[in-house]
N, C-alpha and C positions, 0 to 999 in steps of 0.2 A: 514398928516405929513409924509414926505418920509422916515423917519428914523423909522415907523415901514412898517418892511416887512411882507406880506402875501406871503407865496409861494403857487405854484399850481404844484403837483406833478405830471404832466401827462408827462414829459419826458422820455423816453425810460424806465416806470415803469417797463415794463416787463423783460427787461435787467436788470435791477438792483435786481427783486426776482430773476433771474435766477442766476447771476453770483453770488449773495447772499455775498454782500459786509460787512464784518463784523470788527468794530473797534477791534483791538487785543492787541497793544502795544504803549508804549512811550518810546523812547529812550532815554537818557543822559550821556553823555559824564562824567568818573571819574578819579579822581586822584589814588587811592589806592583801591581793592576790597576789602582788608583785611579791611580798617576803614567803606569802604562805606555800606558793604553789612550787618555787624554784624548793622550798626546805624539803617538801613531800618528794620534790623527782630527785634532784639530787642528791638529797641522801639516803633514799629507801627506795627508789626507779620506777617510782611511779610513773604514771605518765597521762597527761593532756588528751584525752581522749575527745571532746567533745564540752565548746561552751554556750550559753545563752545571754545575750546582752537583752535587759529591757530597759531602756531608758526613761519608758512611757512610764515607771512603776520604780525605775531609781535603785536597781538592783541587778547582779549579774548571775550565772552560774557555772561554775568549773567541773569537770566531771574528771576526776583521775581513775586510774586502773593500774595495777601489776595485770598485765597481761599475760595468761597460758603462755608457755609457749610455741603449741600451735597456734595461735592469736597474732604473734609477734611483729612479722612481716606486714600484716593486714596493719598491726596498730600503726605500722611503723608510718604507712602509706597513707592516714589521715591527715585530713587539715580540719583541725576544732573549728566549730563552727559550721561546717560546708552538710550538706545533706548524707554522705555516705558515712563522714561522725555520726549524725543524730540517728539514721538507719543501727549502725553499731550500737550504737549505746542502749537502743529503745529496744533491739532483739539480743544484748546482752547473757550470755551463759556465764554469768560469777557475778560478783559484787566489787561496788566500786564507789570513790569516797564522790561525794558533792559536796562544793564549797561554796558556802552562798555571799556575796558581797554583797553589802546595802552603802551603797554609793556615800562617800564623807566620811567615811568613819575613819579612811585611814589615813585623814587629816587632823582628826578628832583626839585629842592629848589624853583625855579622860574615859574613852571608850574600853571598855574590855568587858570579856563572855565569862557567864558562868560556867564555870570547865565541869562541874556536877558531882564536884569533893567535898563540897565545903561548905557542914552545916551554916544556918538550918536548909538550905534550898541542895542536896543533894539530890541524884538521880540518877544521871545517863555516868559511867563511870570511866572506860577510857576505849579508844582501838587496840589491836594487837597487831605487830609484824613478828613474824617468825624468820628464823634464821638458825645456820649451822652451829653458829659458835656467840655465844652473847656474851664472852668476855670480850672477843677480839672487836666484834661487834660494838660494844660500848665504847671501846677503848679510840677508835675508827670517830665515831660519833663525838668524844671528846674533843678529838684534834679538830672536828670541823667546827668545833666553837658549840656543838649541842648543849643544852641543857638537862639536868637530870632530876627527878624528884626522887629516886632512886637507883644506884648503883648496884652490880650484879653479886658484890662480895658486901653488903652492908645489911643489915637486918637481920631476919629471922629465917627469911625465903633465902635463901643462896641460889645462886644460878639463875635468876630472872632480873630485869630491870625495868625504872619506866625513865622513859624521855620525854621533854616538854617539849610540845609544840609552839612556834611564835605566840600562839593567843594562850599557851598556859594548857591546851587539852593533853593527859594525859597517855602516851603512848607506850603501852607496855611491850617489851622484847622478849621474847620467848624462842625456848631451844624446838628446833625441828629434828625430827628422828632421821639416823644413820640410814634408816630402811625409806625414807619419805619417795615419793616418786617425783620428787620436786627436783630436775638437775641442779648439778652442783653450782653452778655457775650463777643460777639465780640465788642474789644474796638474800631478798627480801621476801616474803610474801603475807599478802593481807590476814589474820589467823583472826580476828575477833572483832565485835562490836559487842561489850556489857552495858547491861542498864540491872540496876537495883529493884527487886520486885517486893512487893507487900505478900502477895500470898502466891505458893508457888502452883496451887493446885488450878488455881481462875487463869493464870497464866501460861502454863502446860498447855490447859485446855483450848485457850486462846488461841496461842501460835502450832502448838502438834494437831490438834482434833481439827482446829477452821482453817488452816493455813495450810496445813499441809509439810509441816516440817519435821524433820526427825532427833528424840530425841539420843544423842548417843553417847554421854555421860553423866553423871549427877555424881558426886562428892560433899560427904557432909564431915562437920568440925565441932566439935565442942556441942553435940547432944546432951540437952540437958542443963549448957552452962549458960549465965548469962550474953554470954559473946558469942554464941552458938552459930553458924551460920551456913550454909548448902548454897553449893554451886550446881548450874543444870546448862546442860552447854548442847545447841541445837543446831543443824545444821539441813540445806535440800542434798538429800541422798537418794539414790536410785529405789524406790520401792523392794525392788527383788535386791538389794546389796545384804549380803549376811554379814549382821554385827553381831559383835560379843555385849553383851548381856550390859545395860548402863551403870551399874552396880558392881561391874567387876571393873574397878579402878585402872588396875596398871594397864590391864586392853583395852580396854575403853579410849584410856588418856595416850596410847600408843599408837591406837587409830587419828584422832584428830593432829598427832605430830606427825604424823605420814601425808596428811591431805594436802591441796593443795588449794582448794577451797576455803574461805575462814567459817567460822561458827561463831552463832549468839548467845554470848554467855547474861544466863539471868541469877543474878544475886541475893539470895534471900536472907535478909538478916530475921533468925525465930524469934518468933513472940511478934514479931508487926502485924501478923493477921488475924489475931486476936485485940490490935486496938483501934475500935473503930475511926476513931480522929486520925489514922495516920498517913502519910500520904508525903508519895515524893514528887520531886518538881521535875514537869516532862519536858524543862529546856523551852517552854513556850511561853509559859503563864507568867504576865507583868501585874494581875491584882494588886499582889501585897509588894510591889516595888523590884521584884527579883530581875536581876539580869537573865537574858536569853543566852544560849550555845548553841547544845545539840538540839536541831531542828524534827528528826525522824529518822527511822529507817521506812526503804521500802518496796514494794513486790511487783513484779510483772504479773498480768494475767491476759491471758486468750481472749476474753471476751469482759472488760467490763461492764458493763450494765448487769449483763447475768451473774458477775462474781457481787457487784453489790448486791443483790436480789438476794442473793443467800448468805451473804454476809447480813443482811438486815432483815431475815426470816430468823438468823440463828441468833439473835437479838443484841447486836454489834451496833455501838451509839455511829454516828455520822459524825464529824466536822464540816465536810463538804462531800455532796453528791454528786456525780458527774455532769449536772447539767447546772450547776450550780456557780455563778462566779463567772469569771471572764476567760478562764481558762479550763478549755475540755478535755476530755482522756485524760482526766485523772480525778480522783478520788480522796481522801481523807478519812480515815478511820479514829476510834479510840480505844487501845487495849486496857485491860484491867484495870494496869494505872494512869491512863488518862496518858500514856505518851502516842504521840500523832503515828500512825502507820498510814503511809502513802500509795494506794492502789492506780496503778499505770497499763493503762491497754497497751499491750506489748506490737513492738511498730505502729503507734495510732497517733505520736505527736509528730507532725510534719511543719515544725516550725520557720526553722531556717529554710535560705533563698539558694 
């Protein structure tokens, strides 16, 4: 069956330990920081790690985090904004959301983001938090006034939900395993960023062969039917870590309910890689009139200049090159379907005073 992939990591491996490709961030586009950021801490504990005002450019940036909790103390002892933030954030171990403000908008009556569900401009599809109990969980989320596109007893799926964010981005709640090493006491923690792929093989090859990520489940539905569709869910895992096989489901999906780290999940609806015209929206492109959302996810690296160098030998398009533009250490790429991947010299932005 072509729809599962076996990858074989032998492309430019040694390139990828060296330039030490590390998932970092997800970006989203908001309406108000004041509504957005208290909804994230408050009721999922996130937390304020680190922000960027530019005024010169009429936009800001929030950095939140579930932080380890060996992190926690250190998070606790930030002041967003100040240099021992931005040090944090820039030599980051895990991933964390960014919130981008574009100054007016949340004065703006008429403004709102494409959340990336709703033909014809679908795409980036929602975050995950994971948690112990997603009935009580929902229920918790109720009381504080949440919104829901999905409750955890309605549907088809039992036992999962999604929750609205202020701007409408869907957030999905998913059950954490008994075995997770995740203490008990942390209610939340970050478990996914999905986006929607056209072809899952250019995509693999993308993020596991050039990136350096690992893949450690795939699930597939309805082979064969028109609604057919495979999930492939990746994550940065220790080279030497022994995983069960991405093809044996229940370990597979037992392992990433244990972590503590989230995974990128990529969504393959079959038969889209077979039509050449087709094509999802990567949250950026205003052409044909589409609203903007999801901005990017994206990666730390050791040394950029030399991660673009082989990123652009192993024939990976540009958006911006790092000398490129008014802002250095950092980068722009374009995966398969044309969604922004963000390349960050790890500790190389020394912004703030």
């Amino acid at each position: 069956n072509y729809f599962i992939i076996t990858l074989t990591l032998n492309i430019h491996m040694s390139s990828i330990i060296k330039h030490n490709f590390q998932w970092q961030q997800t970006m989203l586009r908001i309406k108000d920081p004041l509504i957005s950021i208290p909804f994230y801490c408050n009721n999922f504990g996130f937390k304020l790690i680190h922000k960027y005002d530019f005024p010169q450019w009429s936009f800001s940036l929030y950095f939140l985090q579930i932080p380890n909790p060996l992190d926690e103390s250190k998070v606790d002892s930030l002041i967003p904004g100040s240099k021992e933030s931005e040090e944090y954030l820039w030599t980051l171990n895990g991933v964390c959301l960014e919130l981008t403000h574009n100054y007016g908008t949340e004065n703006d009556e008429n403004f709102k983001v494409n959340n990336g569900n709703v033909e014809p401009y679908r795409g980036f599809g929602h975050i995950a938090l994971m948690t112990p109990d997603v009935y009580k969980a929902s229920d918790e989320l109720l009381s504080s006034n949440v919104k829901f596109q999905k409750l955890p007893n309605e549907g088809r799926m039992k036992g999962l939900a999604f929750a609205l964010d202020p701007d409408g981005y869907w957030i999905e709640i998913v059950s954490r395993s008994q075995k997770s090493i995740v203490p008990s006491n942390i209610k939340y923690t970050l478990a996914q960023t999905m986006k929607r792929i056209k072809d899952p093989k250019k995509s693999l090859h993308f993020y596991c062969n050039l990136l350096g990520m690992t893949l450690i489940s795939e699930k597939h539905f309805g082979v064969g039917e028109d609604w057919g569709f495979s999930l492939y869910f990746l994550a940065n895992v220790p080279k030497d870590r022994v995983l069960p096989s991405p093809t044996d489901v229940d370990a597979s999906s037992e392992v990433m309910r244990e972590m503590f780290e989230p995974v990128l999940e990529l969504t393959h609806n079959h038969g889209t890689e077979n039509k050449p015209d087709f094509k999802y929206h990567n949250g950026n492109d205003q052409d044909e009139g589409q609203l903007r959302g999801f901005g990017h996810i994206g990666y730390l690296v050791d040394d950029l200049d030399k991660a673009c160098e082989y990123l652009e030998s192993s024939g990976v398009a540009f958006k911006k090159k790092p000398l490129d533009g008014s802002m250095r250490g950092i980068a722009f790429v374009y995966d398969p379907d044309n969604y922004w991947v963000e390349i960050i010299q790890r500790n190389g932005l020394k912004l703030s005073q």
